[in-house]
C-alpha positions as CSV (number, residue, x, y, z in Angstrom):
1,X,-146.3,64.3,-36.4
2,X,-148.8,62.1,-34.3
3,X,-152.0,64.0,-37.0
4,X,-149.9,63.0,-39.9
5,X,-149.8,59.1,-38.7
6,X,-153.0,59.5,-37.7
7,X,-154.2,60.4,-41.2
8,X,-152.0,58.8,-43.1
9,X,-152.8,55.5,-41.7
10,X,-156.1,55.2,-42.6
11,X,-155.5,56.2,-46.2
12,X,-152.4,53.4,-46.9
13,X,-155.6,51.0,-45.9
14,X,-157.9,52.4,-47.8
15,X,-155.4,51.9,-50.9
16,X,-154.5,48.8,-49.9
17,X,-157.9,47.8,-50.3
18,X,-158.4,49.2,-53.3
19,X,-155.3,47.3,-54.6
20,X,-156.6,43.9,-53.5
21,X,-160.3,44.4,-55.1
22,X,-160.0,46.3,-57.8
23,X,-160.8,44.9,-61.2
24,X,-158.1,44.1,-63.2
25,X,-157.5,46.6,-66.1
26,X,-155.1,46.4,-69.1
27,X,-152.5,48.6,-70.4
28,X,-154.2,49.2,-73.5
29,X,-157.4,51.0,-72.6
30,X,-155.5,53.9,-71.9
31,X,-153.2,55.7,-74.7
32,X,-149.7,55.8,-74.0
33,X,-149.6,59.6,-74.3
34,X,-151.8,61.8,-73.8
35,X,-153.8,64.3,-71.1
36,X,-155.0,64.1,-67.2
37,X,-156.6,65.8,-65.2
38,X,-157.4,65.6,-61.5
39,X,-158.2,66.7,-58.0
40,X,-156.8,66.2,-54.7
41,X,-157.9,67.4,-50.7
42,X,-156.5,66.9,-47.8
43,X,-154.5,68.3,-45.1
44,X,-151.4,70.7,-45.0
45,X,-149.0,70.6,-41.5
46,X,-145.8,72.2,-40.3
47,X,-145.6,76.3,-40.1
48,X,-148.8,77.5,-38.9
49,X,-151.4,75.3,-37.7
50,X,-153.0,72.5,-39.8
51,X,-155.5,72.8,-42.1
52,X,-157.7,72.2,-45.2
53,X,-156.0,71.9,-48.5
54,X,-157.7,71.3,-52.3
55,X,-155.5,70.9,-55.6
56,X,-156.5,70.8,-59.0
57,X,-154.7,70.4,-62.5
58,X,-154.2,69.2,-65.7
59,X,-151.2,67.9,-67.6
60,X,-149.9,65.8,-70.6
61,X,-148.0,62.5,-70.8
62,X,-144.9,63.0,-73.1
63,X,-144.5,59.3,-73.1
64,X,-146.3,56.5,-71.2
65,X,-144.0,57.2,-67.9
66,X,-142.9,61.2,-68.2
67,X,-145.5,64.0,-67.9
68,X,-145.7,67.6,-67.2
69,X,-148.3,69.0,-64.8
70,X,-149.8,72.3,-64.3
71,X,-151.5,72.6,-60.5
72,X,-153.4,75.4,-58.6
73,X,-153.1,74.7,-55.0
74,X,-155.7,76.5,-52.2
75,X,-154.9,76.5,-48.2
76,X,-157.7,78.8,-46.5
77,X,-155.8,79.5,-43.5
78,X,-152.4,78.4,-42.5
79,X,-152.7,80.7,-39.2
80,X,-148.6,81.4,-39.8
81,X,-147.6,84.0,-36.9
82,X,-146.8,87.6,-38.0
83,X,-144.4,90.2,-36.7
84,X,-146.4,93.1,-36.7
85,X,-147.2,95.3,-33.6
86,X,-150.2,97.5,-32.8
87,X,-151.5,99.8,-30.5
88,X,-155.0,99.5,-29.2
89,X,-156.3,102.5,-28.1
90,X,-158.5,102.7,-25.6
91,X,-161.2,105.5,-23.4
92,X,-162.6,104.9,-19.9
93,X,-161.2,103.0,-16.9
94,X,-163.6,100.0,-18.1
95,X,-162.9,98.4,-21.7
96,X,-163.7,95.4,-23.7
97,X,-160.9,93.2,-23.9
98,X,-159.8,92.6,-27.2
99,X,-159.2,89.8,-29.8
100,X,-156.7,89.3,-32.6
101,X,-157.6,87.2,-35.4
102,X,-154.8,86.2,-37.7
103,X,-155.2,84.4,-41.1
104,X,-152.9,83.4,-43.8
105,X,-154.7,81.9,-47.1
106,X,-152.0,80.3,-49.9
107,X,-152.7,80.2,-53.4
108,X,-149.8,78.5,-55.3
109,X,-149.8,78.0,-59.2
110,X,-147.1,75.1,-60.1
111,X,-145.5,73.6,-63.0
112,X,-144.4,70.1,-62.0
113,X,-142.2,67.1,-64.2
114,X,-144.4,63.9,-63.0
115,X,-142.8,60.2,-63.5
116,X,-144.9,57.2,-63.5
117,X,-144.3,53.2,-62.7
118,X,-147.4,51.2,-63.9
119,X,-147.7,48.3,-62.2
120,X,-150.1,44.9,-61.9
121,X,-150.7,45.6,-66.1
122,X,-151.5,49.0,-65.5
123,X,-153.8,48.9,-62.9
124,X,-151.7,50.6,-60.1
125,X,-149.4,53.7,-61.2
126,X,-147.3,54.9,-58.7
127,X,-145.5,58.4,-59.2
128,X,-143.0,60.7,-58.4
129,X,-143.2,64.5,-58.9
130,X,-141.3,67.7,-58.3
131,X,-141.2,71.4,-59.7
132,X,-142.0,74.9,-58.8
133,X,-144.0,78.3,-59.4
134,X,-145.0,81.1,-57.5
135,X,-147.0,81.5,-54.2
136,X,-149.1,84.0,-53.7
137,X,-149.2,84.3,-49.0
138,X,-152.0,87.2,-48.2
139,X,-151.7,87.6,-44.0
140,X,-154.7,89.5,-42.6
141,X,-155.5,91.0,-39.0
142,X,-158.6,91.5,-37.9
143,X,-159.6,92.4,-34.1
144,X,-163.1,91.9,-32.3
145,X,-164.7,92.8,-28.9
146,X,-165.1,90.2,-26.4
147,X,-168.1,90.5,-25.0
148,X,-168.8,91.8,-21.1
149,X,-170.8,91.6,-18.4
150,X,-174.1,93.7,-18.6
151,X,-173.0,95.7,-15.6
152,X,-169.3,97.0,-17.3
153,X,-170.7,97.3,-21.1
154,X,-172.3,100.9,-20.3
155,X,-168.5,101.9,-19.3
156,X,-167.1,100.7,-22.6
157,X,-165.5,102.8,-25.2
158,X,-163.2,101.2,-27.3
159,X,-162.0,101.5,-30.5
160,X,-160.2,98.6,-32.5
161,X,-157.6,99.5,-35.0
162,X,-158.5,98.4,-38.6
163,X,-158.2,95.4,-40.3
164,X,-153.9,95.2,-41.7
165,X,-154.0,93.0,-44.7
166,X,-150.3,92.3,-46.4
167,X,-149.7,89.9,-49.7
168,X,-146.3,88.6,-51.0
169,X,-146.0,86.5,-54.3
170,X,-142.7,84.3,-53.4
171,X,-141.4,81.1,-55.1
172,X,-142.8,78.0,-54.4
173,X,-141.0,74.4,-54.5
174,X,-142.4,71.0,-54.2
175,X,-141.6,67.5,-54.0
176,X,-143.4,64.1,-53.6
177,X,-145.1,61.1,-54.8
178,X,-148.3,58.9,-54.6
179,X,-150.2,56.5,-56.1
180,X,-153.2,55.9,-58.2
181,X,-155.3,52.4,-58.3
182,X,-157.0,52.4,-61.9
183,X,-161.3,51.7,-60.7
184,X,-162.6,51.8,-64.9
185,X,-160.7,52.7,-68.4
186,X,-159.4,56.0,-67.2
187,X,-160.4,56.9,-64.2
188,X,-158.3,56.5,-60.6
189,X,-158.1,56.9,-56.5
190,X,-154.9,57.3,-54.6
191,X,-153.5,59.2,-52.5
192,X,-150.3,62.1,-52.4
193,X,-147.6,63.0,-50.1
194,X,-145.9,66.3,-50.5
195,X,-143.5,68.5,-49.3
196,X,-143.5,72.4,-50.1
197,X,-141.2,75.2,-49.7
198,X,-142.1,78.9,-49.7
199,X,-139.4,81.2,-50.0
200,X,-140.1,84.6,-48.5
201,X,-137.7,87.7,-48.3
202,X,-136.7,87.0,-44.9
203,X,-137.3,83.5,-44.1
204,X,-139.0,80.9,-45.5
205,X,-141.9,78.4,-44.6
206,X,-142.3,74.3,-44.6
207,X,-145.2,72.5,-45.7
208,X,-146.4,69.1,-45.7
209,X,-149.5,67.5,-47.5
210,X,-152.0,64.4,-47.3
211,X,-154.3,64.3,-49.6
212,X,-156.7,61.9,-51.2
213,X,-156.8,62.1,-55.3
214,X,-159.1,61.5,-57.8
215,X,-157.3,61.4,-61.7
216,X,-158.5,60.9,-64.8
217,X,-156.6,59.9,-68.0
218,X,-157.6,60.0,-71.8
């Protein structure tokens, strides 16, 4: 919780800055329907550890405040712990120790109803949105030598087990909201908070997000 503060603090500045200077914009340089498109990075906590996250999409606006949103979401590693036990086997009274590696990379593809309240003559457009898709979790274990002194490596036979890789496509729900401070015509900063939920066959797994966004309307 103190890394989410930590981040999100700077960025409710940051768009409270951008609120303040930004020129002011009217309602009719942008159509009231029409498409988007945009980009977001950031951060993703809870299960696992935190890490990197980048977002991109494109969507429609039915009407000036409804619009539907189709997003492809990227998490490298979300280091979530896995259940799986394996036996290293090992030869010689001396042998390298050995390290496990565990990485879990997210790729979620999500279809999401977005509602919009332009504000300040359309200048600031703050947003709620929610939907779901699927989630496609790919867990891998990997295992490396660590090295030893000069004097023990000529005693060393070891040998790692392979590298276990295991993918599940589950369901993926999110919900949240942001903001986006119109710079020029179409184009915007803000920021998004969002919560999502992976479903998995035996439990299920809790995300957060922070990210920065960069949108751009026509």
């Amino acid at each position: 919780m103190q890394t989410i503060r930590t981040l999100a603090l700077p960025a409710i500045a940051a768009l409270t800055l951008l609120c303040a200077t930004a020129t002011p914009a009217h309602a009719q340089d942008i159509p009231e329907t029409g498409g988007r498109v945009f980009g977001l990075i950031g951060g993703a906590f809870g299960d696992g550890d935190t890490t990197a996250l980048i977002s991109g999409g494109a969507g429609i606006r039915i009407t000036r405040q409804l619009g539907l949103d189709f997003e492809v979401l990227y998490a490298p590693d979300l280091s979530l712990p896995t259940d799986v036990d394996i036996i290293i086997q090992t030869l010689g009274v001396a042998f390298a120790p050995v390290e496990r590696i565990e990485r879990s990379r997210l790729i979620a593809f999500l279809t999401k109803m977005t509602v919009e309240f332009p504000v300040a003559d359309g200048r600031v457009w703050s947003y709620l949105t929610g939907g779901g898709g699927v989630g496609s979790l790919r867990q891998t274990i990997t295992f490396r030598n660590l090295p030893l002194p000069l004097a023990e490596e000529l005693g060393v036979q070891i040998f790692p087990p392979p590298e276990f890789d295991m993918t599940a496509t589950d369901l993926a729900l999110t919900i949240g909201g942001g903001v986006d401070v119109r710079l020029w015509k179409g184009l915007a900063v803000g920021g998004d908070v969002r919560y999502l939920r992976l479903l998995d066959d035996t439990e299920g797994f809790d995300f957060a997000f922070v990210t920065s966004r960069i949108s751009y309307r026509f």
